[in-house]
FILUM-265835 format. One record per residue (C-alpha): x negated, y, z negated. Coordinates in steps of 0.25 Angstrom, whole numbers, plus 5000, padded with zeros to 4 digits. Example, Ala and Ser with C-alpha at 12.3 -4.5 7.8 and 13.67 -1.06 7.14 Angstrom:
2
495149824969 494549964971 
//
This chain:
857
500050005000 499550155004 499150224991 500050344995 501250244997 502450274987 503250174989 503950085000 505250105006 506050015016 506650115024 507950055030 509150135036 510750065040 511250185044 511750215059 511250375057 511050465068 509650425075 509150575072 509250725066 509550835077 508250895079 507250805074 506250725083 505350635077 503850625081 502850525080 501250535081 500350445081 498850435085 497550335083 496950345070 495350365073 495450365086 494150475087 493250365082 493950255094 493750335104 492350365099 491950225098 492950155107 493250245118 493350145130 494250055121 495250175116 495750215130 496150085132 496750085117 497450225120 498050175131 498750065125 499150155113 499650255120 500550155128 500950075115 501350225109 502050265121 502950115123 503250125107 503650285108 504450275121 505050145116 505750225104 506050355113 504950435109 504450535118 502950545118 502650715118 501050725118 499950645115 498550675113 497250565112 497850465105 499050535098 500650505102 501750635095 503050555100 504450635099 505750545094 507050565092 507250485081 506150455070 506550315069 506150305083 504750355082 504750285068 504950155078 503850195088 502850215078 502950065072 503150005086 501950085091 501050045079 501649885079 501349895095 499849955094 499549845082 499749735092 498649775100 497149755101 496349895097 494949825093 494349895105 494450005099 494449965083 495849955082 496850065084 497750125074 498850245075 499450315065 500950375068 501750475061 503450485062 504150615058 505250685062 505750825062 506050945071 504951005083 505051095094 504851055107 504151115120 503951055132 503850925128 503050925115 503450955099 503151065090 503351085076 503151055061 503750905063 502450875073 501450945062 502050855051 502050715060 500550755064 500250785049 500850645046 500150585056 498750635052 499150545038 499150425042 498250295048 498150215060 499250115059 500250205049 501550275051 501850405044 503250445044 503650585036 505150565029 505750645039 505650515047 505750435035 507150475032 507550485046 507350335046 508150285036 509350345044 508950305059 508250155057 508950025054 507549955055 506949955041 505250025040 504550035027 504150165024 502950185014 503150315007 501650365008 501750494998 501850655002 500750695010 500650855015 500950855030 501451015034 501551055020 500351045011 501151084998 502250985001 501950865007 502750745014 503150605011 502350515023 502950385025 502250265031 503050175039 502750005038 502449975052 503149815054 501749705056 500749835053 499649875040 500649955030 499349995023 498450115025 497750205019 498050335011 498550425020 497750555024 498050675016 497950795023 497050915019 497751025011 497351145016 497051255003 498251335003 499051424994 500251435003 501651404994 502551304998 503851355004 504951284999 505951325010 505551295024 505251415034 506451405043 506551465058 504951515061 504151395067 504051485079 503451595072 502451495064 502051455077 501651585081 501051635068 500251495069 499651545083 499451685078 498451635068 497851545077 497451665085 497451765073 496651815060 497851845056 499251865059 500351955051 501751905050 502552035049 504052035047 505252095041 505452095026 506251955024 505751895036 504751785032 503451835035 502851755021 503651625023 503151625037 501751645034 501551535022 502351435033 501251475042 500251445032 500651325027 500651265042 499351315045 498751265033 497851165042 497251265050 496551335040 495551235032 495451335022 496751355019 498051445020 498151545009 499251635005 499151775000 500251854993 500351984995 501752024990 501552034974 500252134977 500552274976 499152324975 498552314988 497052304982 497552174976 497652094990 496252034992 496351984976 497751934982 496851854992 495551804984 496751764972 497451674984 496251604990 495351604977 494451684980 493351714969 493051874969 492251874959 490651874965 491351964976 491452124979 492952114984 494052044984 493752045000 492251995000 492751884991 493751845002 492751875013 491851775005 492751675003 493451655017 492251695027 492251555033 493651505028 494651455038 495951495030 497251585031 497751695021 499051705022 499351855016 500851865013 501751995011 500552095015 501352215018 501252315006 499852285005 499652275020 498452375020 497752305008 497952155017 497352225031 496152265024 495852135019 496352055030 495452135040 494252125033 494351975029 494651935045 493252015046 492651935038 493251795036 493351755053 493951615051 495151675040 496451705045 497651785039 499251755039 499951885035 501251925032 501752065033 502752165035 501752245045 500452195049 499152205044 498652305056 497352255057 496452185069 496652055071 498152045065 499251975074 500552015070 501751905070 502851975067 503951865060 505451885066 506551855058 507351725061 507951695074 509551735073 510551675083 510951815090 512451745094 513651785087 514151645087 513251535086 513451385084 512851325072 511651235082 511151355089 511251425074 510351335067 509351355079 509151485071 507951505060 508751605053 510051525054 509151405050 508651485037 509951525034 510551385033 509451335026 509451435015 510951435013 510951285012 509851285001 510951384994 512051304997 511851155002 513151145009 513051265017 512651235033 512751325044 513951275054 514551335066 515451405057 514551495051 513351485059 513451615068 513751685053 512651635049 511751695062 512551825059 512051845046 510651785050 510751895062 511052005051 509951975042 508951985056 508651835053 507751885041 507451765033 507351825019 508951875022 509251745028 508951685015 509451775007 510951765013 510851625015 510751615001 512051684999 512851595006 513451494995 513751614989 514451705000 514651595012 514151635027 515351725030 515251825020 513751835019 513851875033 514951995029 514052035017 512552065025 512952205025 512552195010 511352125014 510552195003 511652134993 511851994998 510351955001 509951934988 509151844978 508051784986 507251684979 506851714965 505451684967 505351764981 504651914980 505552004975 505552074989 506151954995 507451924984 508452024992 508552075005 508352215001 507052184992 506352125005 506752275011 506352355000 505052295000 504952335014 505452475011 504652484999 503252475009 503552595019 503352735018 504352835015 504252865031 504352715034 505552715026 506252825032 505952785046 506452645042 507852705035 508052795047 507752695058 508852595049 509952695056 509852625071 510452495074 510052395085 508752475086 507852615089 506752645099 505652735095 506452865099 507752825091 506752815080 506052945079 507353015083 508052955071 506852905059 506153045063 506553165055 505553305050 504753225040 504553105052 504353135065 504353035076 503052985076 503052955063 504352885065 503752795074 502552765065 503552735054 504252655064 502852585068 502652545053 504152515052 503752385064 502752345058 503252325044 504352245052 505452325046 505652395060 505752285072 505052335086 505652255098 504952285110 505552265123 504752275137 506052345144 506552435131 505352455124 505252435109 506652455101 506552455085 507452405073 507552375062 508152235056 509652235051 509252195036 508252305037 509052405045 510252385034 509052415022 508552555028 509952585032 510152575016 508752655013 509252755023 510552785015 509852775003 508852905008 510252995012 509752995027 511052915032 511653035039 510653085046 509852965052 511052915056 511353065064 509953065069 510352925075 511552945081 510953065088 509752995092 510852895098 511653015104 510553065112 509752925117 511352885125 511253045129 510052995136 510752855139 511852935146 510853025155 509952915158 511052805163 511352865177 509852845181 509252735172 509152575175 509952495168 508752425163 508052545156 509452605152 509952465144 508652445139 508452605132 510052615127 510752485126 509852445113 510352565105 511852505106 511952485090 511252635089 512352685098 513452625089 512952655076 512652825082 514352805085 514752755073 513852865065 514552965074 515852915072 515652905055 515752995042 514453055045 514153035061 514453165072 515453125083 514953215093 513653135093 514553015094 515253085105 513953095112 513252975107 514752895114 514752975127 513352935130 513352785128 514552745136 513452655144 513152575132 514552515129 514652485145 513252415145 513352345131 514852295136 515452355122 516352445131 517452425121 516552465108 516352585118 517752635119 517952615105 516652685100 517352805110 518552785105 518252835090 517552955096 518653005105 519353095096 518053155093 517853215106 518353355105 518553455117 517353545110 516253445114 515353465125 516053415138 514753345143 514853255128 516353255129 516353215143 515353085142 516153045129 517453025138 516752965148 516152865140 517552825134 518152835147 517552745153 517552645140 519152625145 518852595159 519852475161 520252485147 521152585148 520952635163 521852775159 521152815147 519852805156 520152875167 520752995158 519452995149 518653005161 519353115165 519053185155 517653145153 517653215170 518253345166 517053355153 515853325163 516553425174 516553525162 515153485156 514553475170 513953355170 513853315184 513353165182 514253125171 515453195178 515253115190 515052965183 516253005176 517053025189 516652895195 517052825181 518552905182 518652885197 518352725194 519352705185 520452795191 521552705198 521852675213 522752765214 522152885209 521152865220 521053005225 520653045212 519652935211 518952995223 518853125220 518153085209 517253005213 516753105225 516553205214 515653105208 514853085221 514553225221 514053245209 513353115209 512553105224 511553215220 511453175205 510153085200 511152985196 511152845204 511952775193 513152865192 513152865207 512952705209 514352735200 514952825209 514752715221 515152605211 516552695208 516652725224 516652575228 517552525216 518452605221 518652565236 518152425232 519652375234 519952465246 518552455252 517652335250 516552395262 516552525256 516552485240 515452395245 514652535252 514752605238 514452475229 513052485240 512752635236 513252595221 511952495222 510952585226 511252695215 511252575206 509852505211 509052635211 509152645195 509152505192 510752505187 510852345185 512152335178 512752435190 512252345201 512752215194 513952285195 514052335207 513452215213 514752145206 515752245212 515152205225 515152045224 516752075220 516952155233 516252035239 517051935234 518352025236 518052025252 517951865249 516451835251 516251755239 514751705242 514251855243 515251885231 514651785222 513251795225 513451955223 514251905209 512951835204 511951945209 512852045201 512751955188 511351915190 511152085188 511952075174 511151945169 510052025171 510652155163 510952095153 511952125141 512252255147 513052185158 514152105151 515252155159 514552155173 514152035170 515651965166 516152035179 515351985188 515351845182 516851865183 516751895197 515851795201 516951695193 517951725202 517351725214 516751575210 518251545209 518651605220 517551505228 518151385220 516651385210 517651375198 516351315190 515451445194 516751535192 517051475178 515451495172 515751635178 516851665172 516551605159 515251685159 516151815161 517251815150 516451835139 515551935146 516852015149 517652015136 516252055129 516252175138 517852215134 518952265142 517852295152 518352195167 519152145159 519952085172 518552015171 518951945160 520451905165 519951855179 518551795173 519551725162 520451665173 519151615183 518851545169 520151475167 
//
């Protein structure tokens, strides 16, 4: 009996369980036990015996329905789908190479190891914790034995009906030094049951704790920070407050405890207050005499000259100047040491790479089914932790995309995550949804044993608070007042006052990144767009109340606002869609909240007035023309006869044409008088567009009128800079005589394209490009018809989610005309598509809907 062997089992199972858990694969390795020294001494013989191996590997793994997916010399890494199978490979492969003649090569023995667990898989091959432990378990063992872990162990019991005795060889450490596994031999039938004590595996010197939960969600970002310090002296995590930068760093540690042979070492930096304290914190950790030395640092520099070794240095950011320092002069000094860090901001010195550590993944759907919710490191964290609260909790389709909703609020922050998992036996799914507005209420007693920062939501905040300047501070209050967003302007106009100007804004702003409490989203088309997350925004709203600066920041915003869709409104006629959408359609949240401001106790309407005249484009471009008309709506009463005509005059035009189709008679008479206030204010340009708009909507039989209109238009609009108001006017001209005149509509449609193609007006072209298929399809030419349908929707792929309703109507179209040619499959995955682009756009085509509905049916 092996001196590790505990006892003996007979492992026996009679039930008829499912042959395997969702998700697992079970992977056997194997390889030759001193092979080096065969081929060495018996080189000729061992190609011969390799070839026979390998076929006696490959017979027994195929012959169990394993899949070979690499080898390398003499090692096999199989992939099963049940553990019992690779369980039956592994003895038939051992009983199969004991039947042969190895004495040409002084005998062969292979070791083999069974376990089973979750992997990734890419192109053919396995990644993941599950191969690092079967390896690990693999390395225990001699020639001849089978190690099993009792993951596979217990996965027996239920899946065979053979019986195997399973020798229970002690806990050995395999990923986890400081918690090591029970290894289990398996009794092959005919074969020695005997051998020697198994080998332990080195312990690297480490101080790192053991984490009693585990880290839930980031193998993606421990493979990166894995390369990073392959390639790095060192690497900074930085993060948000709450997001996990320490429980990431010690998991990275622990894992890369065999890289380092002189071990991981962590450092903590969180109880120090004094920043002359921090190489004693150092010297303390790794026991490092001072005594014979100068300084704390020629101590170290001593010490760790020639070590391989990494120092973990955790919660650095109030001491960060006192850790740069050091850090800088040790990598001077110490070439083979590395440094894992983690920070609110980085270090700032040469030779740092910066990881900074997102928060959790969060489904973005507003209804989600409870598989593709558990695909989700947040929704995992949040299941796991409210199970540990409340044992009979699990998520289910009934509350899963409740579940993503509160993860989604809490900007997949694992600390919050935590924390209002944790309420759930007490408040249930539902209501700790409702409650998040008290977020600084509800999220609540953290672990007793955790820093005193990270026990509530707001204490984690404060901390972060508590590390800035008094300009950092105010910058960060005053940015608090956007949603959705800022760019550099927004934020000088609005943070910026007499005591901070705008170049100390965006110093403050630069600090704000880099302490992670202000995120920076580069984009190569829109350039880089600023905000802060929704727990943090929600905290500086608070600080901003508390400093009596409520009022006014939220004035300076909603003119900041008011004058950037000024801008909007004199750009539109000339500018692409591209650079248009991308510089305005991200301040959506920014334009409702300077509405709503306007609109309460303390707001202006006549900003509102001007803010809503301006921004009619975003409500047409965003489909929300219904949010539109009722935004108008509570302003109408607003707009008095003593305001200037040119203001006046885009407000009604704007709510005008909210109620095209609507409510076609309260259109045309608000665009009537939207006419008279340009003709009064003199705006030429605006006049005219708003002439095309009331000619458009006025019926057939007021024709007369319709063209009167529309010449006045021409006028003013052929000598004007203006190629998208007069790719309009050509658009209005053909919709007009479309019914009377297909060759001539089709003339205009032409000259529409051209104004259109000049500035780069997609959305227009899509749509005139459907108008034109339709007038194709109306003189019955359904080939030309469809193939102009699916060039129009190709356009609107392309825009995006700016095109909703030209989208649904040309996939409405091209529905009906697959009907009309008998493709009732083509014409049913048209029309489906359409609906719901339709009805998300409101009373907008909303024939579409009726005639998309019916093609469905």
């Amino acid at each position: 009996m092996v001196a590790e062997a505990q006892s003996a089992a007979v492992i026996a199972s009679t039930s008829s369980q499912p042959a395997s858990q969702p998700g697992l694969v079970a992977f056997l390795f194997t390889d030759i036990a001193g092979s080096s020294l065969k081929w060495l001494n018996h080189r000729a013989a061992m190609q011969e015996a390799l070839r026979i191996h390998d076929d006696l590997l490959r017979t027994a793994i195929a012959a169990h329905g394993g899949t070979v997916f690499k080898t390398g010399g003499d090692a096999f890494h199989a992939a099963f789908s049940r553990p019992a199978d690779a369980l039956g490979a592994a003895i038939d492969a051992q009983q199969a190479l004991a039947e042969r003649d190895w004495s040409g090569v002084g005998g062969l023995a292979v070791r083999m190891a069974v376990h089973v667990g979750t992997a990734l898989q890419r192109e053919g091959d396995y990644f993941g914790p599950a191969l690092n432990r079967v390896a690990r378990l693999l390395a225990l063992g001699h020639g001849g034995q089978v190690l099993v872990t009792p993951s596979v162990a217990e996965l027996v019991v239920a899946e065979r009906e053979s019986r195997h005795t399973l020798r229970h060889l002690g806990a050995h450490p395999l990923d986890d030094p400081l918690q090591p596994v029970g290894v289990y031999q398996v009794d092959v039938p005919g074969q020695p049951h005997e051998f020697a004590p198994l080998r332990t595996i080195d312990l690297r010197p480490t101080n790192l704790p053991r984490q009693p939960t585990a880290l839930i969600g980031r193998e993606d970002e421990l493979a990166r920070i894995n390369t990073l310090l392959a390639e790095n002296p060192l690497v900074t995590v930085t993060g948000t407050g709450g997001v996990g930068k320490t429980r990431i760093t010690l998991e990275a540690g622990m894992r890369l405890l065999d890289r380092y042979p002189d071990g991981v070492w962590l450092v903590e930096l969180a109880a120090i207050s004094d920043a002359s304290l921090v190489p004693g914190a150092v010297t303390t950790a790794l026991g490092i005499d001072t005594s014979s030395a100068k300084t704390p640092l020629e101590a170290m520099v001593s010490r760790l000259r020639h070590q391989d070794l990494l120092l973990v240095l955790d919660n650095c950011e109030h001491v960060i100047e006192a850790v740069a320092t050091m850090v800088e002069a040790l990598l001077a000094a110490t070439p083979k040491l590395r440094f894992l860090v983690s920070s609110q901001e980085p270090l700032g010195i040469a030779g740092e790479q910066i990881f900074r550590l997102p928060s959790l993944g969060v489904p973005g759907d507003a209804q989600i089914a409870v598989e593709d919710a558990l695909k989700s490191g947040a929704i995992q964290l949040f299941a796991e932790r409210a199970k540990a609260a409340d044992p009979r909790f699990k998520v289910d389709d009934r509350n899963a995309s409740t579940i993503a909703a509160i993860c989604r609020r809490l900007d997949g922050i694992p600390l919050a995550i935590e924390m209002a998992a944790a309420r759930t036996p007490m408040l249930g799914v539902d209501r700790l949804a409702q409650k998040l507005d008290e977020r600084f209420r509800v999220l609540t007693g953290g672990r007793r044993t955790a820093l005193p920062r990270q026990q509530t939501l707001r204490a984690t905040l404060d901390w972060s608070y508590g590390l800035l300047s008094e300009r950092e501070r105010a910058v960060l209050r005053r940015l608090s007042i956007f949603a959705g967003g800022f760019t550099l302007d927004g934020a000088g106009r609005v943070a910026g006052d007499d005591a901070i100007d705008e170049f100390e804004v965006i110093d403050a702003l630069s600090r704000l990144v880099a302490r992670s409490l202000v995120a920076a989203d580069t984009d190569v088309n829109t350039g880089t767009r600023y905000r802060l997350l929704e727990t943090t925004r929600a905290y500086a709203l608070e600080k901003l109340a508390e400093a009596g600066e409520s009022d006014e920041i939220e004035r300076r915003h909603a003119t900041f606002v008011r004058d950037l869709f000024a801008r909007a409104f004199d750009e539109y006629p000339t500018a692409s869609d591209a650079r248009w959408e991308s510089t305005y359609l991200p301040e959506r949240d920014n334009l409702r909240n300077a509405l709503d401001w306007a609109l309460g106790p303390h707001g202006d309407s006549a900003v509102g007035i001007e803010i809503a005249g301006s921004s009619w484009l975003m409500w047409y471009r965003l489909s929300l023309k219904a949010e539109g008309r009722q935004r108008m709506a509570a302003l109408a009463l607003r707009v008095s006869d003593a305001l200037d005509p040119a203001i006046a005059g885009r407000y009604w035009a704007t709510y005008g044409g909210l109620w095209v189709d609507a409510a076609p008679a309260r259109c045309i008479e608000t665009l009537a008088h939207a006419v008279a206030l340009f003709r009064e204010a003199d705006r030429p340009a605006e006049l005219a567009t708003t002439l095309v708009d009331y000619a458009l909507n006025l019926p057939l039989e007021a024709e007369d009128e319709a063209q009167r209109a529309l010449t006045e238009a021409h006028l003013l609009l052929k000598d004007a800079a203006t190629p998208r108001y007069l790719g309009w006017y050509f658009e209005a001209r053909a919709k007009r005589v479309r019914e009377s005149g297909p060759a001539l509509a089709r003339t205009y449609y032409e000259s529409a394209l051209r104004e259109y193609r000049s500035i780069g007006a997609e959305r227009a072209i899509a749509d005139v490009a459907n108008s034109v298929a339709d007038l194709t399809w109306i003189t019955g030419d359904l080939d030309a018809a469809i193939a102009g349908m699916r060039e129009a929707i190709a356009i609107n792929r392309k825009s995006g989610v700016a095109h909703k309703s030209s989208l649904g109507l040309g996939l409405a179209n091209l529905a009906g005309a697959h009907a009309e040619r008998g493709d009732l499959d083509e014409a049913f995955a048209a029309a489906s598509e359409a609906v719901p682009l339709i009805r998300e756009d409101g009373w907008f085509y909303r024939f579409c809907d009726h005639f998309a509905l019916r093609i469905a049916k």
